[in-house]
C-alpha positions in Angstrom: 0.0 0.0 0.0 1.0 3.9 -0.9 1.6 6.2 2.0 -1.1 8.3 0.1 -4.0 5.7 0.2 -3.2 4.8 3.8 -3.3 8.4 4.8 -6.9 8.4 3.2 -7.9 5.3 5.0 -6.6 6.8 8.2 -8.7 9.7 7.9 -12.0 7.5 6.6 -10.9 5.5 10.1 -10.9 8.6 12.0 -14.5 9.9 10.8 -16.4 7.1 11.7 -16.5 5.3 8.1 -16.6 1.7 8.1 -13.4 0.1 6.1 -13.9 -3.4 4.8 -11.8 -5.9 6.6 -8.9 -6.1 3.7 -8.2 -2.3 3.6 -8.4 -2.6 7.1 -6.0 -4.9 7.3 -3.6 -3.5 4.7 -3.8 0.0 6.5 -3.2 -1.6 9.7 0.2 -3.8 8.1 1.6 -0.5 6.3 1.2 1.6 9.6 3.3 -1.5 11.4 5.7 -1.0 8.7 6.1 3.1 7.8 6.9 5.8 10.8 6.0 8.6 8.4 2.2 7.3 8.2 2.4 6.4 11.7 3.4 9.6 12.5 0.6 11.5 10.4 -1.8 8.9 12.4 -0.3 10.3 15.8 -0.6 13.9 14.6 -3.9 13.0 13.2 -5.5 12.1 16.3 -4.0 14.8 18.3 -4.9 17.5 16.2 -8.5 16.1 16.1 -8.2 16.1 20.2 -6.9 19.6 20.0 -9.9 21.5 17.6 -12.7 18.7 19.3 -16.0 20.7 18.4 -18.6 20.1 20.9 -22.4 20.9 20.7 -23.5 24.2 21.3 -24.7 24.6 24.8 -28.3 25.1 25.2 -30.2 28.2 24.7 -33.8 28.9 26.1 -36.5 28.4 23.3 -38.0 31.9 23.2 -40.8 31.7 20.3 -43.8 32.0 22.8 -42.3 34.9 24.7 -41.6 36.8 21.7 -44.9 35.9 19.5 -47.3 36.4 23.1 -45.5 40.4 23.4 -46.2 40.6 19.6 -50.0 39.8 20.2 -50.3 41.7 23.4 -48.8 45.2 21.2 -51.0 44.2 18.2 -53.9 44.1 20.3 -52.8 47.5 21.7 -52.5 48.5 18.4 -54.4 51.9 18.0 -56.7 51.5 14.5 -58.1 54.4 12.7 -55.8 55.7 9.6 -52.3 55.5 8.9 -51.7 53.1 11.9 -50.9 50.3 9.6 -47.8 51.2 7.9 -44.4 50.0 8.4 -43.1 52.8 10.7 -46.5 51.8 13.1 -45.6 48.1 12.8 -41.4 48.7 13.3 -42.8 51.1 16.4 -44.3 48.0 18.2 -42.5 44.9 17.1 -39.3 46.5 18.0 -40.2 46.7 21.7 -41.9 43.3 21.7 -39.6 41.6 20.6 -36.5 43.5 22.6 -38.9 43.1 25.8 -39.6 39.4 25.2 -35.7 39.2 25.3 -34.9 41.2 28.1 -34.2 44.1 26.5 -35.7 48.0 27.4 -39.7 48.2 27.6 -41.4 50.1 25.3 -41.6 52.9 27.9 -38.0 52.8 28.6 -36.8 54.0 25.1 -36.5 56.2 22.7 -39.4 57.3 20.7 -39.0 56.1 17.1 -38.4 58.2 13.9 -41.9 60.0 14.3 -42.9 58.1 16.8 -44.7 59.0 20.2 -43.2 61.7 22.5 
């Protein structure tokens, strides 16, 4: 066997593929056989320990917290004309959704671009 191919097989090894028993084998007699494949086994594996990416840690699911402070602004919503245009929706999503985070209150910030004073 080539250094190349065993360096492949190595690395199939490494990721979890399954080798059929002859390349196994054949990998396993070269690396008894050559210190520079045994060597990029050993480096291999110790670079994989090194960069190990783990799962991300949990993070709170916050869907019904943001979509129940959407609905409790929408029905707060004044109606009558010209509330329904994008500055009237950025003026209460923005809070709901920066409240249902944690963020300022509505009443805490700073009146939007032509927003209430």
């Amino acid at each position: 066997m080539r250094c190349e191919r065993c360096r492949r097989l190595v690395s199939l090894r490494m990721d979890g593929e399954h080798l059929p028993s002859h390349q196994l084998r054949a990998m396993e007699n070269h690396l008894a056989s050559c210190p520079a494949c045994r060597g990029f086994e050993e480096r291999a594996h110790r670079l994989r320990a090194a960069v190990r990416i783990r799962p991300a840690e949990p993070v709170p699911d916050l869907v019904e917290r943001v979509m129940a402070a959407v609905a409790r602004e929408a029905a707060e919503r004044p109606t009558g004309r010209g509330a329904e245009g994008p500055a009237a929706r950025e003026s209460l999503e923005g809070p709901a959704v920066r409240g249902a985070l944690g963020g300022p209150a509505a009443e805490d910030e700073e009146p939007a671009r032509g927003g209430r004073e």
